[in-house]
VEXDREN-2710 file (C-alpha; in Angstrom, 1 decimal):
% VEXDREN-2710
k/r/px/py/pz
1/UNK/-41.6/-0.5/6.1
2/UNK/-41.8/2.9/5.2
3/UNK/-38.8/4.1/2.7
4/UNK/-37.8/7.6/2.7
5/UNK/-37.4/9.1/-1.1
6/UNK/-35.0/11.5/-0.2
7/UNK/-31.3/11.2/1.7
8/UNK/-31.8/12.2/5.9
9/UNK/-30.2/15.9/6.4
10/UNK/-27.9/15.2/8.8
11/UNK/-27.2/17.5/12.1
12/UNK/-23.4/16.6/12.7
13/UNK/-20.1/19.0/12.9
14/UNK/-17.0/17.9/13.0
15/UNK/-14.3/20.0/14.6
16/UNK/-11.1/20.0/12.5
17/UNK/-9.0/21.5/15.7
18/UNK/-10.1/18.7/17.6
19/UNK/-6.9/15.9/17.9
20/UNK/-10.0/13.1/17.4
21/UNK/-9.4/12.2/13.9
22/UNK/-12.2/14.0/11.8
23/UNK/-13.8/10.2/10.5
24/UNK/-14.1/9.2/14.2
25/UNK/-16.1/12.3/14.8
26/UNK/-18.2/11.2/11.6
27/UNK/-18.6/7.7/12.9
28/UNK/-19.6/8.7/16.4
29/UNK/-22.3/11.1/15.6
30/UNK/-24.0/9.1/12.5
31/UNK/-23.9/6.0/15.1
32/UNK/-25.5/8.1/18.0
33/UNK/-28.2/9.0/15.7
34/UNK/-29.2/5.8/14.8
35/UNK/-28.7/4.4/17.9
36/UNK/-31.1/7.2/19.3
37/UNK/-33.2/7.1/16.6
38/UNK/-33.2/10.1/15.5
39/UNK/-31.9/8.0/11.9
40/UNK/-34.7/5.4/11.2
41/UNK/-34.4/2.1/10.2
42/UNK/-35.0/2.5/6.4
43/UNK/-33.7/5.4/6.4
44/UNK/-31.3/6.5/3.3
45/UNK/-28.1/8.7/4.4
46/UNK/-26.6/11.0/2.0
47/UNK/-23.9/10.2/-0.6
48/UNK/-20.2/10.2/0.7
49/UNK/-19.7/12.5/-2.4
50/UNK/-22.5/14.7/-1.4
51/UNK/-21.9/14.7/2.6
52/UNK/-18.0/15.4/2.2
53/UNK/-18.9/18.7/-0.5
54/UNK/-21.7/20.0/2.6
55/UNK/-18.8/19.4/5.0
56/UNK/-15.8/20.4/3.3
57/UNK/-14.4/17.2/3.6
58/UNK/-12.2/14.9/1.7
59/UNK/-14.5/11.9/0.4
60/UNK/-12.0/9.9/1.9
61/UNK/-12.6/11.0/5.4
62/UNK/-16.2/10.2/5.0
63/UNK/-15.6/6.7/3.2
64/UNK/-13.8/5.5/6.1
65/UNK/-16.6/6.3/8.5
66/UNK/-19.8/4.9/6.2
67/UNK/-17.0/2.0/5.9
68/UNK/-16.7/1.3/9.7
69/UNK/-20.5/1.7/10.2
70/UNK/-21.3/-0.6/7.5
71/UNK/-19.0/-3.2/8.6
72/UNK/-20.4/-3.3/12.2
73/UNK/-24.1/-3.5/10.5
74/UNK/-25.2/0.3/11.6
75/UNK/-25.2/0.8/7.7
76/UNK/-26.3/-1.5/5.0
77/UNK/-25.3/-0.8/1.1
78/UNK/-28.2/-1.4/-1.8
79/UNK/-26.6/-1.6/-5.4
80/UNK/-27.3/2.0/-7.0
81/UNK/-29.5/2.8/-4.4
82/UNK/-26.8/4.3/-1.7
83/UNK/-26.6/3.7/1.6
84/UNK/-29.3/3.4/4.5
85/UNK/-29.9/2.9/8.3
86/UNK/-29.7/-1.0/8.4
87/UNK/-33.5/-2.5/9.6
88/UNK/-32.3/-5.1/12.1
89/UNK/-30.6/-3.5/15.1
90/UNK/-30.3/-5.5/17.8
91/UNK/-31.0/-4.7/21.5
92/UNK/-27.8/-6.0/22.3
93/UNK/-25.8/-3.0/20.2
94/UNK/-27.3/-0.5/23.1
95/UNK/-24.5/0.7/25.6
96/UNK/-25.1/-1.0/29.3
97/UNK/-24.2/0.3/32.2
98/UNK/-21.0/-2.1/32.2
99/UNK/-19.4/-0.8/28.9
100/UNK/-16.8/1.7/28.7
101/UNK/-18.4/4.5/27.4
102/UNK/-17.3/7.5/25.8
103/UNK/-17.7/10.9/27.6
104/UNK/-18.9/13.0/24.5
105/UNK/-21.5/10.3/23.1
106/UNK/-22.2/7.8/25.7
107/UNK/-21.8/5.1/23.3
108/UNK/-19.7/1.7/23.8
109/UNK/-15.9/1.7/22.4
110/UNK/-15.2/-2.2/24.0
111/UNK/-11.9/-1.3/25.0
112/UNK/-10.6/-0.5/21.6
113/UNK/-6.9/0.4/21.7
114/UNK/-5.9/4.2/19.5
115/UNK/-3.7/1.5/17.8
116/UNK/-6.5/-0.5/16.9
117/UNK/-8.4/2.5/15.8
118/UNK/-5.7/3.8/13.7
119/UNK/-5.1/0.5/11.5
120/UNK/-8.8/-0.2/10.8
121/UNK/-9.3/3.3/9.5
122/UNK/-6.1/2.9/7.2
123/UNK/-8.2/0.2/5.8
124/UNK/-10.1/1.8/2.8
125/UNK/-11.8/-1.5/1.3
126/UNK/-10.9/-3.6/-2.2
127/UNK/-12.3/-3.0/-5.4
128/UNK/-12.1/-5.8/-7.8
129/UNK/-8.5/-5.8/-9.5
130/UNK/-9.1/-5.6/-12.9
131/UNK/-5.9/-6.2/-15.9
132/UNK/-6.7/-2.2/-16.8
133/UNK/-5.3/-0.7/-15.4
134/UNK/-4.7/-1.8/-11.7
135/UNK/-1.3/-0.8/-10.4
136/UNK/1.1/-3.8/-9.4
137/UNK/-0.6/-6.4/-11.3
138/UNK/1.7/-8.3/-13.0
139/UNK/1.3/-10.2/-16.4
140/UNK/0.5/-13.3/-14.8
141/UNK/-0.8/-15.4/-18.0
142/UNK/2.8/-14.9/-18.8
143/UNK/4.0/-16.5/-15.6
144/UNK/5.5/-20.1/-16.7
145/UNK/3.3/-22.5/-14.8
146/UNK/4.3/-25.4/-16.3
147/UNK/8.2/-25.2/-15.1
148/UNK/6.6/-24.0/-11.5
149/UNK/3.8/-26.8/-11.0
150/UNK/7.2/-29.3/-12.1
151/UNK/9.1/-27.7/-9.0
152/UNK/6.6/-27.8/-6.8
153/UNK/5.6/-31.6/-7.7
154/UNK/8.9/-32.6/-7.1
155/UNK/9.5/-30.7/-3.5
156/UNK/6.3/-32.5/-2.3
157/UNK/6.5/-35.9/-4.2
158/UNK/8.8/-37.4/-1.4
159/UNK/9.4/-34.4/1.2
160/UNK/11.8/-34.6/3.8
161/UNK/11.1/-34.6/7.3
162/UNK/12.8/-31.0/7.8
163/UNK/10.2/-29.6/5.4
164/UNK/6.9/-31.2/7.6
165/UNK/8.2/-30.0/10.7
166/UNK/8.6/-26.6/12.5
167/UNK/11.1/-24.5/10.0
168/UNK/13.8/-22.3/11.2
169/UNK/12.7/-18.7/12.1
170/UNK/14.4/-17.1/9.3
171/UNK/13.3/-19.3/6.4
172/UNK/14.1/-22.2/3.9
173/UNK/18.1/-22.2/4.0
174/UNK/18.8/-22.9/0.0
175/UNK/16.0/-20.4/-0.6
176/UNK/18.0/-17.9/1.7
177/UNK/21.2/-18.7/-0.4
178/UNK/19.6/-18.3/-3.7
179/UNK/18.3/-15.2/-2.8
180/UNK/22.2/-13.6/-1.6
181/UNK/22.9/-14.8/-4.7
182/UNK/21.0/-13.2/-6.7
183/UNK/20.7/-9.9/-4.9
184/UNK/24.6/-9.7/-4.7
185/UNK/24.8/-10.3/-8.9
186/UNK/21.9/-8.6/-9.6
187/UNK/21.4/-5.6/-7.3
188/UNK/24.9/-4.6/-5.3
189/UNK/23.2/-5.8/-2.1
190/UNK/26.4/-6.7/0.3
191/UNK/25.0/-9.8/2.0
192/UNK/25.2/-13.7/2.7
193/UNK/22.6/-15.8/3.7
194/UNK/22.7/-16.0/7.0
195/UNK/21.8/-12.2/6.9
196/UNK/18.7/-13.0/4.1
197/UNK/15.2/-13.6/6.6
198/UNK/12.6/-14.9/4.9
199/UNK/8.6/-12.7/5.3
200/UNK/5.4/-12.9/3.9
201/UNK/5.8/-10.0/1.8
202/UNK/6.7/-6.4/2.2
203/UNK/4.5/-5.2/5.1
204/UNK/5.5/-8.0/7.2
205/UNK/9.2/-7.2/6.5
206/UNK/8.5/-3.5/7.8
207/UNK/6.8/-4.3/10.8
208/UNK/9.5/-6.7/11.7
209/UNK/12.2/-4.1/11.6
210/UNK/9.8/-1.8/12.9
211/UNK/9.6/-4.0/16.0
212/UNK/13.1/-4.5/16.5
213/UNK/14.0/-1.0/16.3
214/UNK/11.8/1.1/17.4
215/UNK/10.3/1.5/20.8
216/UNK/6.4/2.7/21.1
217/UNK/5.9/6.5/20.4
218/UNK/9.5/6.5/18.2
219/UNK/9.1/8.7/15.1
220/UNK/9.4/7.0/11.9
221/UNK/9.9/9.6/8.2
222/UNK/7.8/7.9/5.8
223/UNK/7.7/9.7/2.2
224/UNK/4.8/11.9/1.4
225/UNK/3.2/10.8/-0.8
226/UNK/3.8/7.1/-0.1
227/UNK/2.6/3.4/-0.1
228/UNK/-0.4/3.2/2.4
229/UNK/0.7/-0.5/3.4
230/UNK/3.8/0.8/5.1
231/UNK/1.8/3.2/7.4
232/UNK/-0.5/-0.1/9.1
233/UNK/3.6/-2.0/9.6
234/UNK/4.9/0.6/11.1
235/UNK/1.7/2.0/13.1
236/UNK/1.5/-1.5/14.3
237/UNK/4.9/-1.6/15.7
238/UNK/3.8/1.6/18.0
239/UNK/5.8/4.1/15.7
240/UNK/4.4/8.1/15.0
241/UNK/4.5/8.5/11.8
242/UNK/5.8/11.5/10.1
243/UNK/5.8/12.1/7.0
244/UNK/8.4/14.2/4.9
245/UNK/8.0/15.1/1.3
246/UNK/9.1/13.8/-1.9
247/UNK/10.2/15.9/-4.1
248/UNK/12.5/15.1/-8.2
249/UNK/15.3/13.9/-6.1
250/UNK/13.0/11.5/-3.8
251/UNK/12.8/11.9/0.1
252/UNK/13.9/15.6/1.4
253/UNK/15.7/14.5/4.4
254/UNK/17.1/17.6/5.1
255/UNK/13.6/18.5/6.2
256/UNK/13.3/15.6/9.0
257/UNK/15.5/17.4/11.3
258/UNK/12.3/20.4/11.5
259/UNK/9.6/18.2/11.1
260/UNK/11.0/15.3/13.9
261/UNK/14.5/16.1/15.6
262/UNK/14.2/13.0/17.4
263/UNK/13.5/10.4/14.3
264/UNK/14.7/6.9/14.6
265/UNK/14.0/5.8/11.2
266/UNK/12.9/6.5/7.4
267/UNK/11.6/3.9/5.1
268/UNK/12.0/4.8/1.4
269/UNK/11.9/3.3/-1.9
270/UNK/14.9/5.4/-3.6
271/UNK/14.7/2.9/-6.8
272/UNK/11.4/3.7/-7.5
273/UNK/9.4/5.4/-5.5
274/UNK/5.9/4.9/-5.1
275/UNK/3.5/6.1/-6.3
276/UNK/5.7/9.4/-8.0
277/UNK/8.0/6.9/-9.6
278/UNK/11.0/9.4/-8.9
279/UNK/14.6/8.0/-8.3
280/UNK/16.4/9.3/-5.3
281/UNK/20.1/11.1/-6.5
282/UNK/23.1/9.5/-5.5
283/UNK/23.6/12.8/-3.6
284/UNK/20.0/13.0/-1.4
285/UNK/21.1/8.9/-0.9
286/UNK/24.3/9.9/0.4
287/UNK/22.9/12.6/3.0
288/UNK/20.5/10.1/3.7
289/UNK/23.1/7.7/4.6
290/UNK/24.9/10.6/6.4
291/UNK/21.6/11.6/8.3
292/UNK/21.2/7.6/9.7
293/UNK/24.6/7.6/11.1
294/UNK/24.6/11.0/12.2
295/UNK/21.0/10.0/14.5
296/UNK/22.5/6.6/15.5
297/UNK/19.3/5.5/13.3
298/UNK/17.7/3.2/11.0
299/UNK/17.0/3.1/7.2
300/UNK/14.3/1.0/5.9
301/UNK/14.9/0.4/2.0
302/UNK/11.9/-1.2/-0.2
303/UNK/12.9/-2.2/-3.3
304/UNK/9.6/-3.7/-4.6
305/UNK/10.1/-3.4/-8.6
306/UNK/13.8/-2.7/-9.0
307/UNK/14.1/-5.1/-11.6
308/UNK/11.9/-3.4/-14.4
309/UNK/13.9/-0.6/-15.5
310/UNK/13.7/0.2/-18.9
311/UNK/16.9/2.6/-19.6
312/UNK/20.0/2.8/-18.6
313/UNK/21.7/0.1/-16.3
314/UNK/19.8/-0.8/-13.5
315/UNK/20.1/0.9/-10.3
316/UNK/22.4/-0.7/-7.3
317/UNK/20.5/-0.7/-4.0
318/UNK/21.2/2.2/-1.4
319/UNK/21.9/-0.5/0.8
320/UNK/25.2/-1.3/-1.3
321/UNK/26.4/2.3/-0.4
322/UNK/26.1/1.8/3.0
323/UNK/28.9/1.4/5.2
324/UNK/27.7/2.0/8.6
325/UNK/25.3/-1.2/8.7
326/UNK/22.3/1.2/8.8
327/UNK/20.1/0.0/5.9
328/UNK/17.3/-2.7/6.5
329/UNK/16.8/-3.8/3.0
330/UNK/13.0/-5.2/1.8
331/UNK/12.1/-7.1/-1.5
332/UNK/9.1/-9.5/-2.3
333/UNK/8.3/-11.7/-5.3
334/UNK/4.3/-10.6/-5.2
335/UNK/5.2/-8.4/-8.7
336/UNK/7.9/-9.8/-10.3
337/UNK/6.4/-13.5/-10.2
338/UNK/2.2/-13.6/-8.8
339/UNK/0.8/-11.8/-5.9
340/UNK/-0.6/-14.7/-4.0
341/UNK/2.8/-16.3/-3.3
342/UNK/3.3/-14.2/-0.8
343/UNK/6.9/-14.4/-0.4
344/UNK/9.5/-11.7/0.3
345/UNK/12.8/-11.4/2.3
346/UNK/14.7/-9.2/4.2
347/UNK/18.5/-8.4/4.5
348/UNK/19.8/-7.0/7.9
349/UNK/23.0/-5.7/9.3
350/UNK/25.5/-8.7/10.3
351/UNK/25.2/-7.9/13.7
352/UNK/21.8/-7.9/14.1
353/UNK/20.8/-11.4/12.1
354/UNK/20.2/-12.9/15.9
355/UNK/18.1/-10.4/16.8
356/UNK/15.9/-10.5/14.2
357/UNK/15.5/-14.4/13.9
358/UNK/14.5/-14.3/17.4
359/UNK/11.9/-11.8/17.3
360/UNK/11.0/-13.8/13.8
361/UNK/9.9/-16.7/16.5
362/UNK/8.8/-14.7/19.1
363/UNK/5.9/-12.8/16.2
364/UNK/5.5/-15.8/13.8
365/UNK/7.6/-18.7/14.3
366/UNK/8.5/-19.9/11.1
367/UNK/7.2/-19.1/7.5
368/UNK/5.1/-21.0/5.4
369/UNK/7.6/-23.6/3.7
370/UNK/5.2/-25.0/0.9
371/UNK/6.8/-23.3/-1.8
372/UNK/10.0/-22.3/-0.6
373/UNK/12.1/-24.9/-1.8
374/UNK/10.3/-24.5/-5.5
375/UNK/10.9/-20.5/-5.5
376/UNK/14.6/-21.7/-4.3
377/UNK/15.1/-24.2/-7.8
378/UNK/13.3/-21.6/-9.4
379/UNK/16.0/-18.9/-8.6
380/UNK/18.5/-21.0/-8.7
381/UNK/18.1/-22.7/-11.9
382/UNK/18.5/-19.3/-14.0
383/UNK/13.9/-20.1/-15.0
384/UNK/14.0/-16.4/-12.4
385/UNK/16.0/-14.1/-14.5
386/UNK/15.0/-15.7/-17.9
387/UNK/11.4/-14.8/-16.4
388/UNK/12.5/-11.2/-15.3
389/UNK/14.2/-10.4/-19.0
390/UNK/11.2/-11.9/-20.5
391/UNK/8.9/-9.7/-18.6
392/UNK/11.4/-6.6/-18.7
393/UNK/10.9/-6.4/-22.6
394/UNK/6.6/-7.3/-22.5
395/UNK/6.0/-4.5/-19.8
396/UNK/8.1/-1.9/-22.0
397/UNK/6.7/-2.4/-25.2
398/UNK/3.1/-2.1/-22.9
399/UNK/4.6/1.1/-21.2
400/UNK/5.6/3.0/-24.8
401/UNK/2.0/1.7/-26.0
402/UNK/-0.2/3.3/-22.9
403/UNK/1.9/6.1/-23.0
404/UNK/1.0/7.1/-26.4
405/UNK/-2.6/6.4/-26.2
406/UNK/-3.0/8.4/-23.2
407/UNK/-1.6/11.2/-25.1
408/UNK/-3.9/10.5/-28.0
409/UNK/-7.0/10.0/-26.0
410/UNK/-6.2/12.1/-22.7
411/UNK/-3.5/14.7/-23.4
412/UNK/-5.9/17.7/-23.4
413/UNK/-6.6/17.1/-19.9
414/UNK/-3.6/15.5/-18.4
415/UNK/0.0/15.4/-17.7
416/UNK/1.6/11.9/-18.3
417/UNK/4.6/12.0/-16.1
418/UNK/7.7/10.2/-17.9
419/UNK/8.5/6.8/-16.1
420/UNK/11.9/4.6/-16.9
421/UNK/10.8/2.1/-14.0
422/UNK/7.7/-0.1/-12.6
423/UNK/4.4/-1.2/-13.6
424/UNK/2.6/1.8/-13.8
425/UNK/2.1/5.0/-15.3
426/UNK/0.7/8.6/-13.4
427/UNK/-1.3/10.7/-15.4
428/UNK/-2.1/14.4/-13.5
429/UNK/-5.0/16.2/-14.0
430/UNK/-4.3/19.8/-15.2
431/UNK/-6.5/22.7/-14.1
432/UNK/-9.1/22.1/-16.7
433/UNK/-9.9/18.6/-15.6
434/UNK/-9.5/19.5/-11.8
435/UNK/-12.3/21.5/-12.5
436/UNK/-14.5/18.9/-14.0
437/UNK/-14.0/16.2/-11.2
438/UNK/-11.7/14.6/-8.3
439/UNK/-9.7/11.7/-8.9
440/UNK/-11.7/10.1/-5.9
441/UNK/-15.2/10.8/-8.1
442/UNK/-13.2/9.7/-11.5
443/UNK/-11.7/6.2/-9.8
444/UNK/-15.1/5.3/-8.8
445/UNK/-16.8/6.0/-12.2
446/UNK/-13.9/3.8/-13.6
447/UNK/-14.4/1.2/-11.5
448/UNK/-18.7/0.5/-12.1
449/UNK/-17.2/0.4/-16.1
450/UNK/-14.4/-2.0/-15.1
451/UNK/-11.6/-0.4/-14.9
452/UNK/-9.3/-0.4/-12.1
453/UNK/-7.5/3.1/-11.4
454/UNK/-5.8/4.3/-8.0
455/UNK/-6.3/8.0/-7.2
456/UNK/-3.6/9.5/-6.4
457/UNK/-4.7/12.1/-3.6
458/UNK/-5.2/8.1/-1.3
459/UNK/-1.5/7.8/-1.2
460/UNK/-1.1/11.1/1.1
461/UNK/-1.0/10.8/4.5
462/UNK/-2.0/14.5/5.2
463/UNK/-5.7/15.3/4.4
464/UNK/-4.8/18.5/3.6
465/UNK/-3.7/18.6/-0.4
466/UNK/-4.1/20.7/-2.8
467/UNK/-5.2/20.4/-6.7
468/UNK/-1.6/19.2/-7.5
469/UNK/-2.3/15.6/-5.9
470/UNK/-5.2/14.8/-8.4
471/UNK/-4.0/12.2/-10.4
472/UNK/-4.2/8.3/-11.5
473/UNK/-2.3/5.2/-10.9
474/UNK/-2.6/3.2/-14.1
475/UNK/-1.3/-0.1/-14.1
476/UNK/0.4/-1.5/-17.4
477/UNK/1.8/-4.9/-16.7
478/UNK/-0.8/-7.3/-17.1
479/UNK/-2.6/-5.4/-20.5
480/UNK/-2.7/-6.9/-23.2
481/UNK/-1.8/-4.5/-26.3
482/UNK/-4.5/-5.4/-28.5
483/UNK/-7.0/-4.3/-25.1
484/UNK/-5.4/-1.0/-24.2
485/UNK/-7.0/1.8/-26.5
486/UNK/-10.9/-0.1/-25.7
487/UNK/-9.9/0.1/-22.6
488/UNK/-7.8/3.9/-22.5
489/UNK/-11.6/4.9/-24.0
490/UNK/-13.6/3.8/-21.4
491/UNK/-11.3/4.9/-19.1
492/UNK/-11.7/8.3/-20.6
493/UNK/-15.4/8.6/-20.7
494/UNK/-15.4/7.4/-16.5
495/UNK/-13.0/10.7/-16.6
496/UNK/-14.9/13.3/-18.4
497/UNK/-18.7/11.9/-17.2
498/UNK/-20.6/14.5/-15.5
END
């Protein structure tokens, strides 16, 4: 089949007054096309790069449209090639007479819900997660297998009966009690165990509170920039989302009463928030304690890396201020011990423990128990915190190292902001470099050389940003010392290629 050497001009608009999300528009009319033919099988469609300058779009916008249309097979992908019409269409993609069909295009939906359509555009794809320098990674040849493979071997040598069976909604009761423990010692969290629920990680935390406290169309804050994964929880739980911005001091809440009047909840991370790294002020955690009980709402607190903070003491949770039962706090062992455990917790208010184990069962009926009990001996056998101080001095001796060769290597063209706390570092790109290329551009050049970066600019909510958002996510945990300036160096020729 004939092969066309240049990309297809495309003759699409997209209407940026219109309330249809700007990617759906993109999606509909590049599917129409080849659905109509006017796109030929063969056919090779512009670059996303490319397509987004003509249309003075974010690449993001048009990513997640080539995304969806490759994932249904309107698209295929060819290795340094680009992108093209796929060559097997079948009949049976062609809108009948029976399908719900849109009134702009004519083309099938299938009953897709708005919900439905919001998540799977959140969903932007995963890169291979390389050591440099992907954010969140922890240093897990430094994880001590040999004491956790002993834990495990013993749960399941003899199990008990309890442990084969259907588990209690809100978890593994000795891992529940280790877990008090420690938070109560460790991070000023007021709670017992019968308060401790135990989740699959973070995002499954957040969309159970979101659940329980929020009816559909409630407003929910969520900083600005933030952590993509809590926008899918709490979308999924039928909340708007609103987002407010972060500024030195962390969330602005005295801004939610313009933005939404009628908010119900805020999720934050005032230890360390992501991906900025600030630390909310005891005084913008107070108001924000205030605000809660003022709006008879909720607050959502994620405390994902708490535990690496490499000056001063460590922070108590905001959750340990609070005095009005308002505070939902969230934790998960994905970066403090290895990502594919897949084990986090959440603490509720006293009163509302019932509530929540209920609609626990009612969502997911019990978590995985395989290696609860070993993360329970693991915590409560001290191995946890001997892990955490072990892995508190590696990452800072990593963070000083990065830090300096950034400046060495990178300083003419960014601004390394100064971070006490977490796994990663963000590096801003000054005017010069803005000039040169987008972080979007410079985090996929990174990425064909191996290196894993996150842009920063993918962590706002609002497509509209300006030049201050261009920046990079880079991951220090699981680098090696020895590998950082090879790697700092390819990093920096991904940056500065033209």
């Amino acid at each position: 089949m004939r092969r066309t050497d240049k990309a297809a001009l495309l003759p699409i608009a997209v209407d940026k007054k219109s309330s249809e999300p700007m990617h759906r528009q993109l999606y509909d009319q590049i599917r129409e096309l080849i659905l109509t033919h006017r796109l030929s099988a063969g056919e090779r469609l512009p670059s996303t790069r490319s397509l987004a300058k003509d249309m003075a779009l974010s690449r993001n916008t048009v990513a997640t449209a080539f995304d969806q249309l490759l994932a249904e097979g309107y698209l295929e992908g060819r290795v340094g090639a680009g992108s093209f019409v796929s060559d097997l269409l079948p009949d049976e993609i062609r809108p009948s007479s029976t399908e719900h069909q849109s009134e702009e295009t004519g083309t099938s939906r299938r009953g897709l819900s708005n919900r439905g359509e919001r998540l799977a555009a959140l969903w932007r794809g995963r890169s291979k997660r390389t050591p440099a320098f992907a954010p969140g990674l922890p240093a897990i040849d430094e994880f001590p297998f040999d004491v956790w493979s002993r834990l495990m071997a013993r749960a399941w040598r003899n199990p008990p009966i309890e442990l084969l069976a259907h588990a209690e909604p809100a978890g593994y009761r000795p891992l529940r009690e280790a877990i008090a423990n420690y938070l109560r010692t460790a991070r000023a969290v007021r709670c017992e165990a019968d308060q401790v629920i135990i989740v699959s990680g973070a995002q499954q935390g957040i969309g159970l509170a979101a659940n329980v406290l929020l009816d559909d169309g409630d407003s929910a804050l969520i900083e600005e920039p933030g952590y993509p994964g809590i926008r899918g929880a709490l979308l999924a739980a039928g909340a708007q989302l609103i987002p407010v911005p972060v500024d030195e001091e962390g969330l602005e809440i005295d801004k939610a009463e313009d933005l939404a009047p009628d908010a119900k909840l805020v999720c934050v991370a005032p230890s360390h928030q992501y991906p900025l790294g600030v630390t909310m002020s005891l005084a913008r955690r107070l108001r924000l304690l205030e605000w809660a009980s003022q709006k008879d709402g909720w607050v959502i607190e994620d405390d994902y890396d708490s535990e690496f903070r490499y000056s001063g003491r460590p922070l108590a949770a905001l959750q340990g201020l609070d005095r009005d039962n308002r505070v939902v706090y969230i934790g998960s062992f994905s970066k403090v011990m290895f990502p594919s455990l897949r084990l986090g917790y959440i603490v509720v208010p006293e009163d509302l423990t019932d509530s929540f184990r209920m609609a626990r069962a009612a969502l997911d009926d019990h978590p995985s128990t395989i290696a609860q009990p070993a993360l329970a001996k693991f915590i409560e056998d001290g191995y946890f915190t001997a892990h955490l101080r072990r892995m508190r001095k590696l990452y800072d001796s990593r963070r000083c190292t990065l830090s300096e060769l950034l400046e060495k290597h990178l300083g003419e063209y960014v601004t390394i902001e100064s971070a006490e706390a977490g796994m990663h570092l963000l590096i801003r790109f000054n005017e010069k470099l803005i000039k040169m290329t987008s972080d979007m551009d410079a985090t996929d050049r990174a990425q064909e050389k191996g290196i894993s970066v996150t842009p920063l600019s993918a962590f706002h909510y609002l497509e509209d940003i300006n030049d201050h958002y261009h920046g990079l996510l880079l991951g220090y945990a699981a680098v090696k010392e020895k590998d950082m300036e090879k790697a700092v160096l390819i990093l920096k020729d991904a940056i500065l290629a033209k």
